[in-house]
C-alpha positions in Angstrom: 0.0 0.0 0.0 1.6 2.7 -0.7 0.7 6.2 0.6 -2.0 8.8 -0.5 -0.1 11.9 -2.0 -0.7 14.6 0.7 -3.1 17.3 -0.7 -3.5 20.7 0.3 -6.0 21.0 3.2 -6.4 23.1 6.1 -3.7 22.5 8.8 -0.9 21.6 6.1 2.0 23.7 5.8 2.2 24.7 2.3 5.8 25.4 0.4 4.5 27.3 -2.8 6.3 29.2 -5.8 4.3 31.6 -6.9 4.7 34.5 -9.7 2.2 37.7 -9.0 1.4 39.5 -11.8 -0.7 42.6 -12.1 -1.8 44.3 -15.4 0.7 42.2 -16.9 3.7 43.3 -15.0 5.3 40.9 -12.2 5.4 42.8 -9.0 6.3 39.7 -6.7 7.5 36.2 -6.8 9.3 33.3 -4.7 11.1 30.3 -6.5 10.8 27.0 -5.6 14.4 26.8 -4.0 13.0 29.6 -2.0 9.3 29.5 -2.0 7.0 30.5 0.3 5.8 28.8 3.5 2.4 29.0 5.2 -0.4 27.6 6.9 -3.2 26.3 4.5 -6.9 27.1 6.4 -5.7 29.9 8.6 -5.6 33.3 7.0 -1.7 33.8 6.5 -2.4 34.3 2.8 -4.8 36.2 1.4 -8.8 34.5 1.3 -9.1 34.6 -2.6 -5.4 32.9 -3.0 -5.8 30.1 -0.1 -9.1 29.2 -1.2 -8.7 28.0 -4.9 -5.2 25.9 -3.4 -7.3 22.9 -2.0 -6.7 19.3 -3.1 -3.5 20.5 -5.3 -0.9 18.1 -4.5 3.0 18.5 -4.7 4.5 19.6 -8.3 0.7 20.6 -9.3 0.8 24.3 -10.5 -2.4 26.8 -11.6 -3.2 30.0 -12.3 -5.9 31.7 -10.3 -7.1 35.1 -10.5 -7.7 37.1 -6.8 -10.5 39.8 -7.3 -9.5 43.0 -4.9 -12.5 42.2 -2.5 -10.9 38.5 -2.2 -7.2 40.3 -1.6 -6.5 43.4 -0.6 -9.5 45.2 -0.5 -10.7 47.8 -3.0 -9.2 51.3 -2.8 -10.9 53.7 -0.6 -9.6 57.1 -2.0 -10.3 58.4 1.1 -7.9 56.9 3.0 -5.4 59.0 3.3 -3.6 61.4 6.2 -1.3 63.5 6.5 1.7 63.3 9.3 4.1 65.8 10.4 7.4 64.8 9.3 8.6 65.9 13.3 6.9 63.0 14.5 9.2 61.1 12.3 12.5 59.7 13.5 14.9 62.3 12.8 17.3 59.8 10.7 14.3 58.9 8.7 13.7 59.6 5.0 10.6 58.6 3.9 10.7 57.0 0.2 7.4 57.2 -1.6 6.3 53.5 -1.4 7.5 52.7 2.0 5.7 51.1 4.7 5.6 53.1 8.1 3.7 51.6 11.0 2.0 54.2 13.3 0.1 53.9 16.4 -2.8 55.3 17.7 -1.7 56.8 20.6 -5.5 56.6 22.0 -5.9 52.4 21.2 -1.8 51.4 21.0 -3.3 49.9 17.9 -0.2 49.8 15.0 -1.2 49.9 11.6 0.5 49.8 8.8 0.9 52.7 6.0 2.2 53.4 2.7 4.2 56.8 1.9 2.1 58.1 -0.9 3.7 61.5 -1.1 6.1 63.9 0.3 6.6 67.7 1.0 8.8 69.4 3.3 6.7 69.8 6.1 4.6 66.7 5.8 4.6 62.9 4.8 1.2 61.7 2.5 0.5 58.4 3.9 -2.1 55.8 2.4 -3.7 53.7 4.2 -4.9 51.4 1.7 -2.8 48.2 0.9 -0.5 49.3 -2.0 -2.4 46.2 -3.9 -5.8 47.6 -2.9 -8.3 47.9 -5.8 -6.0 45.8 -7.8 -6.9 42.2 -9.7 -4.2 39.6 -8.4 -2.6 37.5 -11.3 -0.7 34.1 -9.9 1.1 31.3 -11.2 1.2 29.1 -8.4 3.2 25.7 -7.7 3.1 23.5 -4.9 6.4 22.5 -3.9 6.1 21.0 -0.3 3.2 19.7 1.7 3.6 18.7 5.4 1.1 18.3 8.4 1.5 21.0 10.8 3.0 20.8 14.1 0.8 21.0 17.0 2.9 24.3 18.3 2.3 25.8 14.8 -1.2 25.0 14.8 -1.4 26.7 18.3 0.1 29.3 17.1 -1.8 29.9 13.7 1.4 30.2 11.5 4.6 28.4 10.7 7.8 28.2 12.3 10.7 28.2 10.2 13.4 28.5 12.3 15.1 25.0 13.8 14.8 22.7 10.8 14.5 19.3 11.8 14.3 16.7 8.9 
């Protein structure tokens, strides 16, 4: 008897290569010597992604397209603040396109937010994901497929660190 090939379902730890394309243009990608690792059935990916990657099995590959609402949301125009750059570490310079996490000094709640433009006084931040409002291109391959461990599973995400084989 020989073994059922593992399939992705929820509680696997899934090794996938992926290419992301948007309008045609890659904007992100891991390689299968490098790919990416997460949790299948837990939210470390995003909804419209994880959901279409059941029942693919190791060296299966697909292409599924993520609507925004299934990824990162549509773009709220609206979003958008503007910060004082002397609330800024002093060292800083902010690079359109960078992530800054700010806290609400009222909840301690940290967010995260884009640099969407710069004067000298101020910083433009966005709050929308960068890939907000955008249709999600991927190429997916499986590479890996292993049960969780229970500590992951407590956790809700894997632990890559301390390889044991």
């Amino acid at each position: 008897m020989s073994e059922k090939e593992p399939k992705v379902t929820d509680d696997m730890v899934v090794s996938m290569a992926y290419v992301l394309e948007v309008d045609g243009e890659e904007i992100d990608r891991a390689d299968e010597d490098d790919p990416m690792l997460f949790l299948q059935g837990h939210g470390n990916i995003i909804p419209g992604l994880e959901s279409e990657l059941y029942d693919m099995g190791v060296g299966d590959s697909k292409e599924v397209t993520v609507q925004p609402a299934d990824a990162y949301g549509e773009l709220d125009p609206e979003n958008r603040d503007q910060i004082p750059r002397d609330i800024l570490p002093p060292d800083y310079e902010p690079m359109i396109g960078d992530p800054l996490e700010l806290r609400d000094t009222e909840t301690g709640e940290v967010f995260q937010v884009y640099v969407a433009d710069l004067d000298d006084e101020n910083v433009i931040v966005d709050f929308n994901h960068p890939l907000a409002g955008e249709t999600l291109n991927f190429q997916v391959k499986i590479v890996d497929l292993r049960p969780a461990q229970s500590e992951e599973l407590a956790h809700g995400h894997v632990h890559t660190h301390g390889h044991h084989h």
